[in-house]
MILOPA-12795 format. One record per residue (C-alpha): chain; x, y, z; residue in one letter. Coordinates in steps of 0.25 Angstrom, whole numbers, plus 2048, in hexadecimal, padded with zeros to 3 digits. Each point is the difference from the previous one (the first is absolute). Last residue first. Example, Ala and Ser with C-alpha at 12.3 -4.5 7.8 and 13.67 -1.06 7.14 Angstrom:
% residues 2
+-------+-----+-----+-----+------+
| chain |  c1 |  c2 |  c3 | resn |
+-------+-----+-----+-----+------+
|     A | 837 | 7FC | 81D |    S |
|     A | 7FA | 7F2 | 802 |    A |
+-------+-----+-----+-----+------+
This chain:
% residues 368
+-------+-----+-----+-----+------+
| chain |  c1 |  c2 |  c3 | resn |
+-------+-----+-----+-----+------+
|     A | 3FE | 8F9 | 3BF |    X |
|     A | 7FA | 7F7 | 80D |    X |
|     A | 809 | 7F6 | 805 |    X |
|     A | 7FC | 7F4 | 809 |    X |
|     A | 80A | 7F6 | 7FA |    X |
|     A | 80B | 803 | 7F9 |    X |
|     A | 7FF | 807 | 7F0 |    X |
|     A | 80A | 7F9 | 7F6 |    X |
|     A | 803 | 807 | 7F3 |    X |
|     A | 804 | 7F4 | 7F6 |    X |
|     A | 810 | 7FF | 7FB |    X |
|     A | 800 | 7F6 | 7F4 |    X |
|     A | 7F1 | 803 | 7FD |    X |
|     A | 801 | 80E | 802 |    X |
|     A | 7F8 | 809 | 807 |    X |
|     A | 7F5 | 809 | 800 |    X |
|     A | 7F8 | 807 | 80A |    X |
|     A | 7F5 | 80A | 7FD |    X |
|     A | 7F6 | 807 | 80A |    X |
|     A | 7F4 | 805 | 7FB |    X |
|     A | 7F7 | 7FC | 80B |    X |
|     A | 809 | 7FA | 80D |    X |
|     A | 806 | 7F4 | 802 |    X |
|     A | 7FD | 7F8 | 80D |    X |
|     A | 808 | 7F4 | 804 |    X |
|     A | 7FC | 7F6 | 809 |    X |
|     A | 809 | 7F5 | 7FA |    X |
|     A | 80C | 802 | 7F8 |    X |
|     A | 800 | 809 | 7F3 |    X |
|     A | 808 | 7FA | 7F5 |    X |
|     A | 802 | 809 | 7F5 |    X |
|     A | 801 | 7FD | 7F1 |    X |
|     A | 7F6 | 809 | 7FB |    X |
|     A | 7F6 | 806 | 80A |    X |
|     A | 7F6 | 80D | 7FA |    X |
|     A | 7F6 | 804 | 809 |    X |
|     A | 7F5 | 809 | 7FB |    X |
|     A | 7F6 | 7FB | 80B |    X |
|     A | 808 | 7FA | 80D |    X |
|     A | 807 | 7F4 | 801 |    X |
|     A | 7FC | 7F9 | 810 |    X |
|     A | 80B | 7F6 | 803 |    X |
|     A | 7F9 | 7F4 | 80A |    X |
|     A | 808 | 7F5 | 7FB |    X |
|     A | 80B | 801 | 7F6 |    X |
|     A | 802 | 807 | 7F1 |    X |
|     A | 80A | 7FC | 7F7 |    X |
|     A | 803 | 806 | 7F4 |    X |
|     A | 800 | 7FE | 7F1 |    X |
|     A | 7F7 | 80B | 7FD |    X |
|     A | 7F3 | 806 | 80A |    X |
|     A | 7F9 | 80C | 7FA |    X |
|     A | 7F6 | 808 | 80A |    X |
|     A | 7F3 | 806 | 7F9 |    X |
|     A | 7F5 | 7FA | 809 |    X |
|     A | 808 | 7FB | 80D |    X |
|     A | 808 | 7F4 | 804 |    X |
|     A | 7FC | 7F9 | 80E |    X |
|     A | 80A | 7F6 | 804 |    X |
|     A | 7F9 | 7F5 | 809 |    X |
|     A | 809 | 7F5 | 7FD |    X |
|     A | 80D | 800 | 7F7 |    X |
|     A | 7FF | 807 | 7F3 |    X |
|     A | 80C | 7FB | 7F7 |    X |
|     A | 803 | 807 | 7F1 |    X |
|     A | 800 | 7FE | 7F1 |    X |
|     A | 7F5 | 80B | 7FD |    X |
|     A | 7F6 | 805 | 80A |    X |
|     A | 7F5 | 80D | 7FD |    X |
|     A | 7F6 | 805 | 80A |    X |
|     A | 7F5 | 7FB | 807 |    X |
|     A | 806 | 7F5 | 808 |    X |
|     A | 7FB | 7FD | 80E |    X |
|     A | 80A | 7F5 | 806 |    X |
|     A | 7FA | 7F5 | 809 |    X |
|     A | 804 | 7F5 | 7FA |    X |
|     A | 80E | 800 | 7F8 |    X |
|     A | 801 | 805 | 7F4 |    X |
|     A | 80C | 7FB | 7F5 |    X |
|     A | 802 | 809 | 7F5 |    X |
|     A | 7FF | 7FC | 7EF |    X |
|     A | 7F8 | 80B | 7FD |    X |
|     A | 7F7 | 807 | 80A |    X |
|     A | 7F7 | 80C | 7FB |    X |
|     A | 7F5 | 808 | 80B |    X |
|     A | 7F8 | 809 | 7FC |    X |
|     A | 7F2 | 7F8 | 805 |    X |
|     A | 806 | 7FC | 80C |    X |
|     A | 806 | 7F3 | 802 |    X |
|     A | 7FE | 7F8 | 80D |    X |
|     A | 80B | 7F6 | 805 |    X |
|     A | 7F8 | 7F5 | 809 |    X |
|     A | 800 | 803 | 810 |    X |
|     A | 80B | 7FD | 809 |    X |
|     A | 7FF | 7F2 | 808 |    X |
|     A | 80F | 7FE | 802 |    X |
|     A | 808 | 7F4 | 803 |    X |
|     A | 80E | 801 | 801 |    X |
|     A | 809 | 7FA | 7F7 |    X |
|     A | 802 | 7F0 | 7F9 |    X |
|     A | 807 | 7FE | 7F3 |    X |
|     A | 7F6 | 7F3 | 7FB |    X |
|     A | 809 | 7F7 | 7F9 |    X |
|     A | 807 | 7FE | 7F3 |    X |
|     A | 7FD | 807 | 7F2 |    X |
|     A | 7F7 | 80A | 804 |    X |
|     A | 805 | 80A | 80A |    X |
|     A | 80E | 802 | 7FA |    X |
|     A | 802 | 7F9 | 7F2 |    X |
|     A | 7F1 | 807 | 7FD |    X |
|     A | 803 | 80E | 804 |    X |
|     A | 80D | 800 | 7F7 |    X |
|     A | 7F9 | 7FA | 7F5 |    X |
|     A | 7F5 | 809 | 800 |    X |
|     A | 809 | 80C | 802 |    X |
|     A | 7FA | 80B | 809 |    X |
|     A | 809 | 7F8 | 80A |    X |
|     A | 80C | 803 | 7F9 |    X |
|     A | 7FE | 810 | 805 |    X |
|     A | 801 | 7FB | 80E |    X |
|     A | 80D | 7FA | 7FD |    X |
|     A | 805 | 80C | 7FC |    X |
|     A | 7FB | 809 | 808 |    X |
|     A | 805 | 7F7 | 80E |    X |
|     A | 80D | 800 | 7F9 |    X |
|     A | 803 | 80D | 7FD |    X |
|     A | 7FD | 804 | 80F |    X |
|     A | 809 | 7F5 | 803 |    X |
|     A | 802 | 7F1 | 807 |    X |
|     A | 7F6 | 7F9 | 7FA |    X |
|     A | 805 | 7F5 | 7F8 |    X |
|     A | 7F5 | 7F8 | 7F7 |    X |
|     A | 7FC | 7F4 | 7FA |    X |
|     A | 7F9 | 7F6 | 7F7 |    X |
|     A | 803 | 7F2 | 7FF |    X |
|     A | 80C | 7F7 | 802 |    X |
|     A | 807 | 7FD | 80E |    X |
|     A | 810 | 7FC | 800 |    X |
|     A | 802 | 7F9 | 80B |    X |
|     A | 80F | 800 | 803 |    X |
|     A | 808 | 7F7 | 809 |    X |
|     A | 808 | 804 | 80B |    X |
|     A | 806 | 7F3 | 809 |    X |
|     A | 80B | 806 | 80C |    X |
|     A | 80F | 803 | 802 |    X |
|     A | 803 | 807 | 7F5 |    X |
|     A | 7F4 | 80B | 7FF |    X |
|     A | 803 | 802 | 80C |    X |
|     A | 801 | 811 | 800 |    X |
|     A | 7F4 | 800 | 7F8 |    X |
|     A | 7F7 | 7F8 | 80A |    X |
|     A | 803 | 802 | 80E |    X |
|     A | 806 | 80E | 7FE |    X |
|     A | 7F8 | 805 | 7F5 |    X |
|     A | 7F4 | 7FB | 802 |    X |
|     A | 800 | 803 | 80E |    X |
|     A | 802 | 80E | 802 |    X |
|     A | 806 | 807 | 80E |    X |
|     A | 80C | 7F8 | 803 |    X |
|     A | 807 | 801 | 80E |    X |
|     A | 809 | 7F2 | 7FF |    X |
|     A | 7F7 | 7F7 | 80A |    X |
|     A | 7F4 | 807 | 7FA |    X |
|     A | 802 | 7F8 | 7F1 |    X |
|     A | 803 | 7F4 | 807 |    X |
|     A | 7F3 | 800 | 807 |    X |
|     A | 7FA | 802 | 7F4 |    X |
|     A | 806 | 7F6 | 7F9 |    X |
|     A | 7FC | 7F6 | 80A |    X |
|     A | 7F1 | 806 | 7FF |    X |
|     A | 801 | 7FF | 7F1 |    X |
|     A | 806 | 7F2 | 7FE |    X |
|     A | 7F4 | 7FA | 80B |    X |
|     A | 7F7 | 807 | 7F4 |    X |
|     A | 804 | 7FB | 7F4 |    X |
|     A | 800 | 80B | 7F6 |    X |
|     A | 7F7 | 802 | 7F6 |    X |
|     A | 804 | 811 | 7F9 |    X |
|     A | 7F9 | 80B | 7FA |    X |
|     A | 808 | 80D | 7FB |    X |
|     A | 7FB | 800 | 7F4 |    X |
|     A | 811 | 7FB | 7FB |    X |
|     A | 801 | 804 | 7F2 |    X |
|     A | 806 | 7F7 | 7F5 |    X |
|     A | 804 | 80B | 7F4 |    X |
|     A | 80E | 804 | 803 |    X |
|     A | 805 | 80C | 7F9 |    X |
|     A | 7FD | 808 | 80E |    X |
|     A | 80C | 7F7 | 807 |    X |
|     A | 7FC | 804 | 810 |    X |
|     A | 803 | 7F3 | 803 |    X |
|     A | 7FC | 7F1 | 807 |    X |
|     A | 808 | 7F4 | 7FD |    X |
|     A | 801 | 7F2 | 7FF |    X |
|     A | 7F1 | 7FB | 800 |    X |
|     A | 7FD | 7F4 | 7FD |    X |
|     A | 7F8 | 7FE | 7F2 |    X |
|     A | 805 | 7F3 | 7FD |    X |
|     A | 80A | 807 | 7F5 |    X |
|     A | 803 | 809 | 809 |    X |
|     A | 7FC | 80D | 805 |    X |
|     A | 800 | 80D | 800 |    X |
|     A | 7F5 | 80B | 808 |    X |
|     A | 7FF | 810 | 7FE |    X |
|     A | 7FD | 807 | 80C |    X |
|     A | 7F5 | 80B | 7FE |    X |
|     A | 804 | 80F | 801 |    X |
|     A | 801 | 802 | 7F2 |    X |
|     A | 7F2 | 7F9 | 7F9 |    X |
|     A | 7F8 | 80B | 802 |    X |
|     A | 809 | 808 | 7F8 |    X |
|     A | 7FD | 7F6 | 7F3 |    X |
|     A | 805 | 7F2 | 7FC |    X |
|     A | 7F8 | 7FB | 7F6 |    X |
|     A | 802 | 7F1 | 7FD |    X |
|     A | 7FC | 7FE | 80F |    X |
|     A | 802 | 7F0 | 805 |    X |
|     A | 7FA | 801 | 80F |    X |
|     A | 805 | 7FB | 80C |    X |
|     A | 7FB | 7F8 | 80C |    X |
|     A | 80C | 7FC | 808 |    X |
|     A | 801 | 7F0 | 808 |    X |
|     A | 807 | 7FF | 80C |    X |
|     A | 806 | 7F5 | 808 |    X |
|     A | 7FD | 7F6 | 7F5 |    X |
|     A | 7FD | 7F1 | 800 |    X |
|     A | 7FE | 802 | 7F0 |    X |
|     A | 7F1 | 7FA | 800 |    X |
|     A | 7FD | 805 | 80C |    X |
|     A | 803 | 80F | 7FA |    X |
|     A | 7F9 | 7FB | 7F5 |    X |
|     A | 7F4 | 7FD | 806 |    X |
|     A | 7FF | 80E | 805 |    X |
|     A | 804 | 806 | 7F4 |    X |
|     A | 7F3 | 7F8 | 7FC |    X |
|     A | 7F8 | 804 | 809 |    X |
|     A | 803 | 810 | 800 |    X |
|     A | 7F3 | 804 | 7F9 |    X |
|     A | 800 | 80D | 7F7 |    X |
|     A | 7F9 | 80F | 7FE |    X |
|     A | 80B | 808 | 800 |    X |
|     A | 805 | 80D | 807 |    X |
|     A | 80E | 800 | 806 |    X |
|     A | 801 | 80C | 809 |    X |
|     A | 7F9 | 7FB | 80C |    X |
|     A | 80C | 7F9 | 805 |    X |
|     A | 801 | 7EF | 801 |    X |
|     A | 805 | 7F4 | 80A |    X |
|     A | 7FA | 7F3 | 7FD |    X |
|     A | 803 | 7F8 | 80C |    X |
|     A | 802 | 7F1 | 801 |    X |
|     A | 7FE | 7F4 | 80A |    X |
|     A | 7EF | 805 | 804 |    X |
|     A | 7FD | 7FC | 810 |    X |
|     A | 802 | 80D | 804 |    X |
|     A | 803 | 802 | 80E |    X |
|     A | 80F | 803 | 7FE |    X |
|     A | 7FF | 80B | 7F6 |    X |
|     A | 7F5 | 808 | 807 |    X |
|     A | 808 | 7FF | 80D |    X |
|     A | 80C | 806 | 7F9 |    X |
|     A | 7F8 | 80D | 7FF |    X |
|     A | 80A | 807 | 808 |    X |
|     A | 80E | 7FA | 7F9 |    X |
|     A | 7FA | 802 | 7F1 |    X |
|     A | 7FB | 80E | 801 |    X |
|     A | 80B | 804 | 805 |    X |
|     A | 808 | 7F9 | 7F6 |    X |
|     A | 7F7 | 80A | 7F7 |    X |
|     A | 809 | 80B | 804 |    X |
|     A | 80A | 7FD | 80D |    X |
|     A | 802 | 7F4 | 809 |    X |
|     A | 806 | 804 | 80E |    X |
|     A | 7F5 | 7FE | 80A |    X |
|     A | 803 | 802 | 80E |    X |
|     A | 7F7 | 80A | 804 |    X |
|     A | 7F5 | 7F8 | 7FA |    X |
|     A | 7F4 | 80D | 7FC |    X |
|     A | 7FA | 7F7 | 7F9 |    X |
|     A | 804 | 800 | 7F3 |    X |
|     A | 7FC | 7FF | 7F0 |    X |
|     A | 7F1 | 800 | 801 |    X |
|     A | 7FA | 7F4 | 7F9 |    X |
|     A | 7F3 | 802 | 7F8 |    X |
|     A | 7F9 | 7F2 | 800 |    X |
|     A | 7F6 | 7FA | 7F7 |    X |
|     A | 7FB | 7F1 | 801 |    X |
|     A | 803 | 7F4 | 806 |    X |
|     A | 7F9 | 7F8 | 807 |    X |
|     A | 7F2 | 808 | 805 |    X |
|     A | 7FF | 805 | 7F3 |    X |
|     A | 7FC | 810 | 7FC |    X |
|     A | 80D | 7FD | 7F1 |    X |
|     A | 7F5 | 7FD | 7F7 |    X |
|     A | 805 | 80C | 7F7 |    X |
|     A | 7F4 | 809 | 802 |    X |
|     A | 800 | 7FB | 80F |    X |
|     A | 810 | 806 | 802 |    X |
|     A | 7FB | 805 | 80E |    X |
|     A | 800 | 80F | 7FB |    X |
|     A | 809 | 7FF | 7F2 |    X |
|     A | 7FE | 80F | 7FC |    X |
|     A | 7FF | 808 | 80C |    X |
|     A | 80E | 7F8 | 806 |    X |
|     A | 806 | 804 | 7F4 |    X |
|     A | 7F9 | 810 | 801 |    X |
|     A | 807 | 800 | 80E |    X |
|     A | 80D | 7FA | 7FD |    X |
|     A | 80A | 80C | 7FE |    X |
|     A | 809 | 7FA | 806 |    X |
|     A | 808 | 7F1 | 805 |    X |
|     A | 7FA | 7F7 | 7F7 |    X |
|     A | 803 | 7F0 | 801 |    X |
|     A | 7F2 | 7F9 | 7FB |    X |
|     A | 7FE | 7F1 | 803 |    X |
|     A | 7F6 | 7F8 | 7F9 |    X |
|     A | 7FA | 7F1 | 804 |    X |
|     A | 7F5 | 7F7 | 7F8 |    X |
|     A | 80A | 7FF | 7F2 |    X |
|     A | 7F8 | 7F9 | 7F6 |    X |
|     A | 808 | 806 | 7F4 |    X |
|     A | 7F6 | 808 | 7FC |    X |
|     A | 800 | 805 | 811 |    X |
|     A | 810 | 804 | 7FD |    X |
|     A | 7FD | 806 | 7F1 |    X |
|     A | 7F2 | 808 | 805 |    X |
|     A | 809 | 805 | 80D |    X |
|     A | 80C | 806 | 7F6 |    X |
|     A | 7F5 | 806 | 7F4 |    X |
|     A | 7F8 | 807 | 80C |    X |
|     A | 80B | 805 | 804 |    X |
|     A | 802 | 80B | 7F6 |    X |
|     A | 7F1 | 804 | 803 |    X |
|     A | 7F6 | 7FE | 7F6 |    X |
|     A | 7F2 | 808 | 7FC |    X |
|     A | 804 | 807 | 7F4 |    X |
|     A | 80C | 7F9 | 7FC |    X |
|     A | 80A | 803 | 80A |    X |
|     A | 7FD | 807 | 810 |    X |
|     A | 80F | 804 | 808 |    X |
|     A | 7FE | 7F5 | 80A |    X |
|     A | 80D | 7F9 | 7FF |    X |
|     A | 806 | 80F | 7FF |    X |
|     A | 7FF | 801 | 80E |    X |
|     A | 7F7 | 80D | 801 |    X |
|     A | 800 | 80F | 802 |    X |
|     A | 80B | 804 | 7F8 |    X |
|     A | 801 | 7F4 | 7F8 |    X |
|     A | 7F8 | 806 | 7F4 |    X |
|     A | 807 | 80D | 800 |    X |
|     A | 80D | 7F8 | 7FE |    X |
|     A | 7FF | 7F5 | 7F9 |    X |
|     A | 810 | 7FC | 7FF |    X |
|     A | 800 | 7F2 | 807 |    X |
|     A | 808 | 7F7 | 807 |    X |
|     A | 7FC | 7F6 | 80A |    X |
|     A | 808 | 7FD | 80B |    X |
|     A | 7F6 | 7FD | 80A |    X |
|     A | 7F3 | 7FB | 7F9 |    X |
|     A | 803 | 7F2 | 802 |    X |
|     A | 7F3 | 7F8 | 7FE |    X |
|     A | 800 | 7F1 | 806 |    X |
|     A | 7F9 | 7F5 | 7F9 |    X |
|     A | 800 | 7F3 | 808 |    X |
|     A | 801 | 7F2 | 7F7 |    X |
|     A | 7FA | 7F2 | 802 |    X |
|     A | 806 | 7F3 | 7F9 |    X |
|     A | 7F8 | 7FC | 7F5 |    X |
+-------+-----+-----+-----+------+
């Protein structure tokens, strides 16, 4: 099998999760109880025995670079290879290329030192837990230029709008991408691409002053070059909204759910940490809730998410909500469909509720 780089563009992503990305890069906005978005892109590149990761972000990075270190939880600390988190300039005074072509143009160097003849290009938005071999094989297979992950949804919802939709032919080459929300084949967002096609089209792409690569080099020439569709199977999910991000939480609390995701596949890989086992108090009541270690429970939990280390106090009531690192609940509490970010105190007596359609959403650090 040929070899394949992955590179992870985070520079024209869109997303709607407001308090949750006010202090972070919404790749590392947590998930699951002890994930990170990310985590699902890196575990799919190193499943599908990729040894050499690019990451383009331009802000808001500290708790990104906090998360994936030296990349060792994902066997990504080699000596060939490896993890790199590419800037997007260097100060060239005579650099033209604008948005993620900037990335592109001053990181050429990674590109050209890489012995690997294709490149698996994805967001962080896109969770699954899959293995990008055989799209791979099939991109060989049809002597494309670029090949398209999509996804088949027979329910389209809101999270579904902002994504491109993909037609093809009978041989499942690609002849158009819109906007058309009737359609049902669904663009991830994660593409092969030959590698010498992508540093030619990116040159050409900063010749005439564009700023977003996929859409110039790739929509815009849809005529002129070999599109094929992949369409992967298996569970999931869009993260692109606060709505989202609770709903697809909540599905995780389903046995089905949970096991398509983390069981079903391969290992999806995070951060290490050594955090003590949960430990229930005497009162305390947990029905169908996933605990992280670390957490003290000593009150009552139905139908929600506590990330590590959350202490919950005797007498505090926690529904259909999702709880994350380090949040203090005091005695008396009453949470229902909230979503409280890490660090949070909330103080004896309080009562917060929201809806599950539109759930209350407390930033980090707050204390109410």
């Amino acid at each position: 099998m040929e070899r394949m780089m992955g590179l992870v563009n985070l520079e024209h992503e869109h997303h709607l999760l407001n308090e949750l990305a006010y202090f972070r890069n919404p790749a590392s906005i947590p998930f699951g109880g002890r994930y990170r978005l990310i985590d699902f892109t890196l575990s799919n590149m190193v499943n599908s025995s990729i040894q050499e990761v690019a990451i383009f972000v331009r802000n808001k990075y500290r708790s990104l670079l906090d998360h994936i270190g030296t990349g060792e939880n994902w066997e990504l600390d080699r000596r060939n290879g490896g993890l790199f988190i590419l800037p997007p300039d260097w100060n060239d005074p005579t650099d033209r290329s604008r948005g993620d072509l900037k990335f592109f143009h001053n990181n050429r160097d990674y590109f050209n030192r890489s012995n690997s003849k294709y490149v698996l290009i994805s967001g962080s938005q896109f969770i699954s837990n899959t293995d990008y071999k055989e799209a791979l094989e099939q991109h060989i297979k049809e002597q494309a230029d670029v090949t398209l992950i999509t996804v088949r949804e027979e329910e389209l919802s809101k999270e579904h709008e902002s994504n491109l939709r993909v037609e093809c032919d009978y041989i499942h080459r690609v002849q158009a991408l819109t906007n058309d929300k009737s359609n049902p084949e669904i663009f991830t967002g994660v593409y092969i691409i030959n590698k010498d096609l992508l540093i030619e089209l990116v040159d050409n792409c900063i010749a005439y002053h564009k700023d977003h690569f996929f859409h110039t080099a790739i929509m815009e020439k849809l005529g002129d070059l070999r599109v094929f569709r992949f369409r992967q199977e298996g569970y999931h999910a869009f993260i692109n909204s606060v709505e989202s991000f609770y709903k697809h939480n909540m599905k995780l609390l389903q046995e089905d759910s949970y096991q398509q995701l983390f069981l079903n596949n391969h290992f999806v890989r995070t951060k290490i940490s050594n955090n003590a086992p949960v430990k229930y108090g005497e009162k305390a009541e947990v029905v169908n809730t996933l605990v992280a270690n670390g957490c003290k429970v000593n009150g009552c939990i139905e139908g929600s998410i506590l990330f590590r280390g959350v202490q919950l106090h005797e007498g505090a009531t926690v529904k259909n909500s999702i709880i994350m690192q380090r949040c203090t609940i005091g005695s008396g509490v009453h949470l229902e469909n909230v979503i409280l970010d890490k660090d949070v105190v909330v103080t004896t007596g309080q009562r917060i509720i929201g809806s599950k359609e539109k759930p209350y959403v407390v930033a980090k650090r707050q204390v109410i």
